[in-house]
N, C-alpha and C positions, 0 to 999 in steps of 0.2 A: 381639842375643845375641852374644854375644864366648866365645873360647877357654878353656881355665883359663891362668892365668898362670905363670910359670915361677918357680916354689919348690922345685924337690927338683934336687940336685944329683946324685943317683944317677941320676937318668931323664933329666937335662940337656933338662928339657922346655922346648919355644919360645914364643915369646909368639904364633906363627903370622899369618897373612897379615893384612894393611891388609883392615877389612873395611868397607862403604858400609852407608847403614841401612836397605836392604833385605835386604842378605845375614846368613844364618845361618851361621854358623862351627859345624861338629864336629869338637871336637876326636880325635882318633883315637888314646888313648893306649896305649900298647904296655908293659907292665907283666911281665916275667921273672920264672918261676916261681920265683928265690931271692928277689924281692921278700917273699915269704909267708911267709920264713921257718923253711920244714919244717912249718911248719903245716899243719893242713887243715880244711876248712869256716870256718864265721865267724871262728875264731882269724886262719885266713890272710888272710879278706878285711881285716878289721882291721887287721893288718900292714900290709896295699899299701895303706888307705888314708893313713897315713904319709906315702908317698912322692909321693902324687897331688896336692897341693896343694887348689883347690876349684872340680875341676872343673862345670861345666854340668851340669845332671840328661842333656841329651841329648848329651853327649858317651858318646864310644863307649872303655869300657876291655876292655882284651882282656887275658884271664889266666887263666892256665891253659885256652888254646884256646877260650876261651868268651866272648861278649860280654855286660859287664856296664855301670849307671848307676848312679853315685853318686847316693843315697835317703835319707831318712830321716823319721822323724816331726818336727814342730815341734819344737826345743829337743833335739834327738838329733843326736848324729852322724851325718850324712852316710856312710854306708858303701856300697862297691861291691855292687852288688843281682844277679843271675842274669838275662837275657834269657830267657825273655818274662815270667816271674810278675812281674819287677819293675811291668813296664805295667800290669798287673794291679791293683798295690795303689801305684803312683807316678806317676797321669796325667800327671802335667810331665817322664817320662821320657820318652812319644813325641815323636820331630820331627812337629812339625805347619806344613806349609808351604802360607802364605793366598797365591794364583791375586790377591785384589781389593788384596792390600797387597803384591801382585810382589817376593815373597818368592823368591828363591836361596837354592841351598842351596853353602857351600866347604867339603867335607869333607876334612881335613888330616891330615897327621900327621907325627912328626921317622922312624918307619920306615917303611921300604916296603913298599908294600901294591899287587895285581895283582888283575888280570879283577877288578873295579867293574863291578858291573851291577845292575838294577834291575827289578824285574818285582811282579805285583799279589802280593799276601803267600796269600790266601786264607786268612786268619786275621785276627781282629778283636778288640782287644787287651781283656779284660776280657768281661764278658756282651754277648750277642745285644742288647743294649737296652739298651746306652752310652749316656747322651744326652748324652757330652761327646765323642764319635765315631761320630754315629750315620752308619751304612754309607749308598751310593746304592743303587738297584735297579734300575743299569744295569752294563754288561758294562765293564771299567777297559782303559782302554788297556793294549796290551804296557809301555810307560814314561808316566809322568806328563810325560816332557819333549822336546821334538822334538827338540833339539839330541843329539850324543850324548856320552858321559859318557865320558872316558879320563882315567887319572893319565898328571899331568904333573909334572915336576920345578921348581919356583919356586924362587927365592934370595929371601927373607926374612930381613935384617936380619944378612946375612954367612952366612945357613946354608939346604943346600940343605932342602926338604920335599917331601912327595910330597902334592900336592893335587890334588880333583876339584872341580869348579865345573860349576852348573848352570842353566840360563834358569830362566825363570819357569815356572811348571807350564800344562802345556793346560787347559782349562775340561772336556773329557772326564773328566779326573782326579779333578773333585771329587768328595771325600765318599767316596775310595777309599785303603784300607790298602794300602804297598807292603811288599815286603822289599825293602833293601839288600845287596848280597852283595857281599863280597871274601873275599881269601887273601890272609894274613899272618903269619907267619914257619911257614907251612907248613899252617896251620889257615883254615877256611872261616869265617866270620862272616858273619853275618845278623841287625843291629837291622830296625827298620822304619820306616815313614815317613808320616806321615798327610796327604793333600790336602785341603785347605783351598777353601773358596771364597775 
């Protein structure tokens, strides 16, 4: 899985980090409330999808304070969806990171983003009785990942970004929903994160 690629000149968005074909790329795009327009509801999200190029279902767009995933039905546009009901009705929106395919995850972005942390979500995206997520009925580690998570500043391709990178998940982890949390441009964001065997 790879970044969105850089087509909108208003967002000067990056092609983002060299990534190996274990690592997951999310992209972390950062989208200004005049992207919308003056719109509001679907008018605005429709707006910003304009300027987003095409990104990953699990990449992460933040706008208007809120994190959202580019969704749609077959043969529809792609529009930026609301966190969580997206997961709900867009399974390809969760990160689902497989523990047996030592799967990384390089969460990026071209703005800066603080306190990255990672804790078990205790919410389970869609019904009690997912079978494309069905939960463990063991207690989840505090993180999926021994290593610990901090942004770091990379130079990629002549431009700085602020990227997180992560080991492979502990075997503890499987079969457990995390949230992801940061703060970015003053708002708190929270997608999530599925463990994988």
């Amino acid at each position: 899985m790879q970044g969105s690629q850089s087509t909108s000149v208003e967002l000067d968005l990056a092609d983002g980090p060299a990534l190996d074909d274990a690592e997951l790329g999310v992209h972390i795009i950062y989208v200004p409330e005049s992207c919308g327009g003056g719109l509001t509801g679907a008018a605005a999200l429709s707006q910003v999808a304009s300027y987003l190029g095409k990104p990953d279902p699990t990449d992460i767009v933040v706008y208007d304070g809120k994190p959202h995933h580019c969704a749609g039905q077959p043969g529809h546009k792609k529009l930026p969806r609301e966190h969580p009901k997206v997961h709900d009705e867009f399974r390809e929106t969760v990160l689902v990171i497989s523990r047996t395919k030592l799967h990384k995850v390089v969460w990026w972005s071209e703005t800066p983003f603080t306190e990255f942390t990672i804790a078990p979500s205790g919410r389970h995206p869609g019904h009690a009785d997912n079978p494309f997520y069905p939960e463990a009925d063991s207690t989840p580690p505090p993180s999926p990942f021994r290593s610990p998570l901090e942004v770091r500043v990379e130079s990629c391709n002549g431009r700085d970004l602020y990227v997180v990178r992560s080991s492979v998940p502990d075997p503890l982890a499987d079969r457990h929903m995390y949230k992801i949390s940061f703060t970015m441009d003053g708002d708190r964001i929270d997608p999530d994160a599925y463990c994988a065997p």
